[in-house]
C-alpha positions as CSV (number, residue, x, y, z in Angstrom):
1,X,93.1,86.1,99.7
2,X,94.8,85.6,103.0
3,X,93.1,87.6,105.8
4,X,95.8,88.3,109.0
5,X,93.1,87.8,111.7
6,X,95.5,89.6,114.4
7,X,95.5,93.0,112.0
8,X,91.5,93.0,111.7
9,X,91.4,92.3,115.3
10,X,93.8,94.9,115.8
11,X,92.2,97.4,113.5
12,X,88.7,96.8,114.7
13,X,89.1,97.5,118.4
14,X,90.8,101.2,117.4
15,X,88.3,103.0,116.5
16,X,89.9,105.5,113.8
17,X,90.3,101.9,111.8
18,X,86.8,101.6,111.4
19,X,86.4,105.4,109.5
20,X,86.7,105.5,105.8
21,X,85.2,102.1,106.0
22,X,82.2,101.0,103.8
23,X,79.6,99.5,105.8
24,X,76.7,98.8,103.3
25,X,76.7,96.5,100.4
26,X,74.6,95.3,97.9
27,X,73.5,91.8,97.5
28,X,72.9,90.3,94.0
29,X,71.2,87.1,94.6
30,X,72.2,84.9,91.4
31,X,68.9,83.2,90.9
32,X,66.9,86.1,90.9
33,X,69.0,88.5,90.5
34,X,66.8,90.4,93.6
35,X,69.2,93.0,95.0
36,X,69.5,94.1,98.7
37,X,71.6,96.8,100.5
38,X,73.1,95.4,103.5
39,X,74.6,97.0,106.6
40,X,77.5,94.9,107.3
41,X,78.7,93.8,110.9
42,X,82.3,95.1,111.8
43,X,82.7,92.1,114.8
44,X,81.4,88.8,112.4
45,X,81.3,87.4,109.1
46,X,78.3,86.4,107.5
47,X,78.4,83.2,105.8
48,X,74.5,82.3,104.8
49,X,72.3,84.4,103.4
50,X,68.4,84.2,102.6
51,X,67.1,86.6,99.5
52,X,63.9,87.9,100.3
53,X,62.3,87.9,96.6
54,X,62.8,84.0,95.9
55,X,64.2,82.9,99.4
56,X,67.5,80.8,97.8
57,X,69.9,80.3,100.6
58,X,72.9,81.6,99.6
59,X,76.6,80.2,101.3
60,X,80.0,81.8,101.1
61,X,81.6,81.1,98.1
62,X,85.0,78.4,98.5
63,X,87.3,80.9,98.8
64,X,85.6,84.2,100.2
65,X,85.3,84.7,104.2
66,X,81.6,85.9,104.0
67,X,78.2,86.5,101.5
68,X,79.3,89.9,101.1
69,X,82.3,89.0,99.5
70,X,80.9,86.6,97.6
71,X,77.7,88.6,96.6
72,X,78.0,91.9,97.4
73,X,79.1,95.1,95.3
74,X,81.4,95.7,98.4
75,X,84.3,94.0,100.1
76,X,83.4,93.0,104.0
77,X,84.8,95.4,106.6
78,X,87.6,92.6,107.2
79,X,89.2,92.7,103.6
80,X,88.7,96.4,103.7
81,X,90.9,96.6,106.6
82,X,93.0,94.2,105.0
83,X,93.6,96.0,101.9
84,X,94.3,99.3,103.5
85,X,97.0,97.4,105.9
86,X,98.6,96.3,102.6
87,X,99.0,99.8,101.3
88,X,100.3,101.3,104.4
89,X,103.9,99.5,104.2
């Protein structure tokens, strides 16, 4: 999925983009399957990731922007934005 940088920016400095936003997500880790909620940052991605039961580093998957799209129960605030740009037009 294609993320327009310029609309997240965009978004993210208005602040009636940010309500209606999801900020928490859980992380599955998949060796362990130890899961975490997460509070996730509005202004960066995450891209690494340490679970706290077996302490496996976990990356971005090729594709994703950030853990929480690659692990998480919950899209990152970016790709939230995203999708709700999509649906306004």
């Amino acid at each position: 999925m294609f993320i327009s940088i310029k609309n997240v920016l965009y978004d993210l400095f208005h602040r009636d983009s940010i309500k209606g936003l999801n900020l928490y997500s859980t992380i599955t880790c998949p060796n362990c399957g130890y899961q975490n909620k997460e509070h996730m940052p509005v202004n960066a991605c995450v891209l690494d990731y340490i679970c706290l039961n077996c302490k496996t580093v976990m990356h971005a998957k090729e594709g994703h922007c950030c853990i929480f799209c690659s692990y998480g129960d919950v899209d990152c605030p970016g790709v939230q934005i995203e999708k709700r740009n999509e649906n306004r037009f």
